[in-house]
LUMMARGU-509671 format. One line per field, with one value per residue (C-alpha): z negated, y negated, x negated; residue number from 0. Coordinates in steps of 0.1 Angstrom, whole numbers. Each point is the difference from the previous one (the first is absolute). Layout:
N
z <- c(Z  ...)
y <- c(Y  ...)
x <- c(X  ...)
seq <- c(NUM  ...)
//
This chain:
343
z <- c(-25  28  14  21  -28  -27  21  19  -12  -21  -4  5  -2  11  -11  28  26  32  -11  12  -27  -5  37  4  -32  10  36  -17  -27  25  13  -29  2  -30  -4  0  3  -12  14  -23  15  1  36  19  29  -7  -13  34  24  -23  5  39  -1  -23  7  -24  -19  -30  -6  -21  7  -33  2  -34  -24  -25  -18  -4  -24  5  35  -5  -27  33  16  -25  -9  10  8  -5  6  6  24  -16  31  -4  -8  9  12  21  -23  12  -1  -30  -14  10  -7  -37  -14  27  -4  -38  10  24  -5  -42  -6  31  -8  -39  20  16  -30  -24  27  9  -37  -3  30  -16  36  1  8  13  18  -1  28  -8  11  -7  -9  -31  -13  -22  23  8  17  -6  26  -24  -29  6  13  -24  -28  24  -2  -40  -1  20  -20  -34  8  -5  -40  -2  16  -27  10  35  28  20  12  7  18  25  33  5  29  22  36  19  37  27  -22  2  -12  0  17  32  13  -4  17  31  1  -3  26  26  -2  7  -39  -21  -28  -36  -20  -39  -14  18  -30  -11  -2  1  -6  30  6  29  -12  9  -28  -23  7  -8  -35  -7  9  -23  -27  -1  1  -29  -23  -30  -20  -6  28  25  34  21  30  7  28  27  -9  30  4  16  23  14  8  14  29  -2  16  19  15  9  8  17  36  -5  2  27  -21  -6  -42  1  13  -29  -35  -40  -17  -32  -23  -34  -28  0  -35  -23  23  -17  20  -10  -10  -32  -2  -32  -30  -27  -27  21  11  -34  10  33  17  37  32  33  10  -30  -34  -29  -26  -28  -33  -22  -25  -4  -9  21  14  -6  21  4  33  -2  1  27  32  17  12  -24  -20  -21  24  -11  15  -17  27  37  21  35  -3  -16  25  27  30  32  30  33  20  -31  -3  39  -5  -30  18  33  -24  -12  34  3  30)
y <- c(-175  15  10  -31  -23  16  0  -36  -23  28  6  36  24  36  22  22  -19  15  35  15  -7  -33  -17  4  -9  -35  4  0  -26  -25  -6  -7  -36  3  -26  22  35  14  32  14  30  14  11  -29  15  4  -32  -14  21  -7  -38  4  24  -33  -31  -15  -33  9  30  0  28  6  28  14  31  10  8  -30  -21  -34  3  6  -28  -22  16  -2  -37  -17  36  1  39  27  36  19  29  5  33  35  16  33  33  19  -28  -14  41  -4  -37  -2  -24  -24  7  -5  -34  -11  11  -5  -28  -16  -2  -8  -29  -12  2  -21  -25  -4  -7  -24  -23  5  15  4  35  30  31  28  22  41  33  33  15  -17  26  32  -9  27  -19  -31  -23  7  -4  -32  -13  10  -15  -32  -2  4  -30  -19  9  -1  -37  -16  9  -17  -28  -20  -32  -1  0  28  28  35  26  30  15  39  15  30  10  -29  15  -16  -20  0  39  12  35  -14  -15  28  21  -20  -3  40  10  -28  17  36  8  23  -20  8  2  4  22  10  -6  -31  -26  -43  -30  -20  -35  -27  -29  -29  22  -2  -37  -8  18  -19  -35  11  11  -30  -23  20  12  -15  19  39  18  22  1  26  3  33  15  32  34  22  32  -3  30  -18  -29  18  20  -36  -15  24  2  -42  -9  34  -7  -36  9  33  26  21  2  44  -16  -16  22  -2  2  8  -17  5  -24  -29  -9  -14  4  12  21  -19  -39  -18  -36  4  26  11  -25  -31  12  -7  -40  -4  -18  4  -11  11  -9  -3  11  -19  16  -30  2  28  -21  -24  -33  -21  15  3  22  -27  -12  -31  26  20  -8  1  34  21  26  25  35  29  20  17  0  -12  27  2  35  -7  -21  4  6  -22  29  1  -24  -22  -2  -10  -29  -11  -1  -17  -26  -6  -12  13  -12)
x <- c(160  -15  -34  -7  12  -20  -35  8  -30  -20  -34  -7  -30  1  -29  -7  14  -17  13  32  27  -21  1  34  5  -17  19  38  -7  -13  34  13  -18  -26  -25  -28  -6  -35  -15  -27  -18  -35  7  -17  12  32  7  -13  25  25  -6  -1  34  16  -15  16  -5  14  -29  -34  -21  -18  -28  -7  4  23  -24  -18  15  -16  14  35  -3  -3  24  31  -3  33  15  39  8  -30  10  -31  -4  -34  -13  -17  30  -10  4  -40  -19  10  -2  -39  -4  15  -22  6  42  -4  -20  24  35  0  -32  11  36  -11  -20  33  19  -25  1  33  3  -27  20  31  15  43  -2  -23  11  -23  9  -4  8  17  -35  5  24  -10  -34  -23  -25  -26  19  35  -21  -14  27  26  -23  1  36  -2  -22  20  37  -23  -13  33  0  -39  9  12  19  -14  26  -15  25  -17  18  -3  12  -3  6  -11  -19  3  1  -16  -20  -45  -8  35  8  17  -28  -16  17  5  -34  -5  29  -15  -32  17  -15  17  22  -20  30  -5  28  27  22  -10  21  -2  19  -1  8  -5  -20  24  20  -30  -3  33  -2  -29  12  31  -9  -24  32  16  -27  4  -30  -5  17  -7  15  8  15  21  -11  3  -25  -14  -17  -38  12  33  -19  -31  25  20  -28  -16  35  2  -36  -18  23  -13  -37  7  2  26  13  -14  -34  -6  -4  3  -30  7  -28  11  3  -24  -21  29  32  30  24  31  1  15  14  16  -6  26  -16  1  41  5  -4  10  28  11  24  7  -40  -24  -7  -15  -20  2  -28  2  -16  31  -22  21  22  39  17  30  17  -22  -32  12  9  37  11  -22  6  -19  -7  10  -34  -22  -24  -10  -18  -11  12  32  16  20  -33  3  10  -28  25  4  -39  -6  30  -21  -37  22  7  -34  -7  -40  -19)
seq <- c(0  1  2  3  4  5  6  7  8  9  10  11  12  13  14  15  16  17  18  19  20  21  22  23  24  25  26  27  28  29  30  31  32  33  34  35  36  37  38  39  40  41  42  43  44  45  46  47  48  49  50  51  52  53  54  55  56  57  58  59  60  61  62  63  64  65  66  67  68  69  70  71  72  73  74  75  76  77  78  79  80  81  82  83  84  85  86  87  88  89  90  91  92  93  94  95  96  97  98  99  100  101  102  103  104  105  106  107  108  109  110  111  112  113  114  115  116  117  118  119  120  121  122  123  124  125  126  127  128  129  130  131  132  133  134  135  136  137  138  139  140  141  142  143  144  145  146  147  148  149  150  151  152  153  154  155  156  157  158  159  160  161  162  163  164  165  166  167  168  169  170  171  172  173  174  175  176  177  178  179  180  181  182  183  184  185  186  187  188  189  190  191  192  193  194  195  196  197  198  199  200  201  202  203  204  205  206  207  208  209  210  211  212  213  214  215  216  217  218  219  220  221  222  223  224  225  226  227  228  229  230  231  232  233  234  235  236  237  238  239  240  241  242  243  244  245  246  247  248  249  250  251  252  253  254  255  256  257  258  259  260  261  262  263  264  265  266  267  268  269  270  271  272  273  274  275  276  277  278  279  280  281  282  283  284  285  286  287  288  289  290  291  292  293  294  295  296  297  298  299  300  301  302  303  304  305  306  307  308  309  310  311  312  313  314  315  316  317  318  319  320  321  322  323  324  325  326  327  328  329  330  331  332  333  334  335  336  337  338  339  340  341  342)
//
């Protein structure tokens, strides 16, 4: 079955759905004919421009807070499948704002969960990020503890229907907070480009990539996984001189006119990022463009061809590193941000 088949005639609710990751999220499923697609944000203004860039019939705005319970209890009812995006996502803030992570990213999501239960929803994807892994910061925290609610709510969920699984995956570029912007907002200004570490390096990914691992792994879930999409690494200083290289002609400047400022390490930031670790290599299957990291606590699940899906087979990692893969060359970064397509 395909996407458009799966979501035809569905009610659907995405949790953060004036974010990044969450409008397009809402932008690719409507064209997949759902009945209804439900945007739950506590940006009020976001959820208005993202009505005016639709206008669409087949959208309900619904301002609210994961955190507030009684809210999303309105929210859910009648919900067939739930994209739970919403979250506290940058790495400082979230550093100097723990509390309000902790209340958000784990409560919130604990909200979501109870409630998708409570309406008996088919499934829930909870989307998360390579901070999860060996985190050493509060956003990775609380959202690795998110995604072990999420995996974990399938063995309390007794003989309700309710599939829980997750999508991990890393830097989206060109998304709201992301590096690229950034930067072309530094170089048009003739500003120095504040660039971390010199060494450190990112998975990258567009978002229409993102979006499509979303949309399928909520086709094939079928309770306890987590998705991932492989993806390209790069090093912050080959896309710093990358883009200095495309954009600084653009805005009349010449690429030596505008300089590296190097900033250090941010509150939290690892120099190197982690999809997988050792541990969870132990239970994962791959092809040619994902892995799946099935329960370690095998409640359910039978690692039988009916279980996983065609074209698997178990990886023979023992890892997944930004720093162990093969790193996307200068010319091979400017191909990737042409593609992106930034105004």
């Amino acid at each position: 079955m395909q996407n458009s088949a799966y979501y035809k005639n569905k009610t659907i609710l995405v949790t953060g759905g004036a974010g990044s990751i969450g409008r397009e999220i809402v932008k690719k499923v409507l064209g997949y004919s759902p009945k209804v697609v439900r945007i739950f944000d506590n940006n009020e203004t976001g959820l208005f421009d993202l009505d005016q860039d639709l206008h669409s019939k087949n959208i309900r705005l619904l301002v609210g807070d994961i955190r507030d319970k009684e809210r999303l209890e309105m929210a859910f009812e009648g919900v067939d499948i739930v994209f739970h995006a919403a979250a506290l996502k940058h790495v400082p803030l979230c550093e100097f704002n723990p509390f309000d992570a902790i209340k958000t990213n784990i409560l919130g999501t604990q909200n979501v969960l109870r409630v998708a239960l409570q309406y008996e929803v088919d499934k829930l994807i909870l989307i998360s990020t390579d901070k999860v892994v060996n985190p050493t910061n509060v956003m990775g925290a609380t959202k690795l503890l998110a995604e072990r609610l999420a995996i974990s709510a399938n063995y309390y969920k007794g003989n309700r229907k309710t599939v829980f699984s997750c999508v991990r995956f890393g830097n989206v570029m060109g998304s709201r907070g992301s590096v690229i912007p950034l930067f072309i907002k530094q170089i048009q200004h003739g500003e120095a480009l504040t660039v971390t570490e010199p060494e450190m390096t990112r998975f990258i990914m567009r978002i229409d990539k993102a979006i499509d691992l979303i949309l399928k792994s909520g086709r094939i879930a079928k309770g306890g996984e987590i998705f991932i999409l492989k993806m390209p690494a790069i090093q912050l200083l080959n896309l710093a001189e990358a883009m200095r290289e495309m954009y600084a002609p653009e805005f009349g400047y010449g690429p030596e006119d505008i300089p590296l400022k190097i900033i250090g390490r941010r509150p939290g930031e690892k120099m190197h990022e982690e999809l997988l670790t050792g541990i969870e290599c132990e239970n994962v299957w791959e092809n040619d463009e994902l892995f799946i990291i099935v329960p370690e606590i095998d409640l359910f699940w039978e690692l039988s061809d009916n279980r996983i899906p065609d074209g698997f087979a178990r990886t023979t990692r023992s890892a997944y590193s930004s720093q162990d893969g093969d790193l996307l060359s200068k010319e091979q970064i400017k191909q990737f941000i042409r593609e992106l397509h930034i105004e």
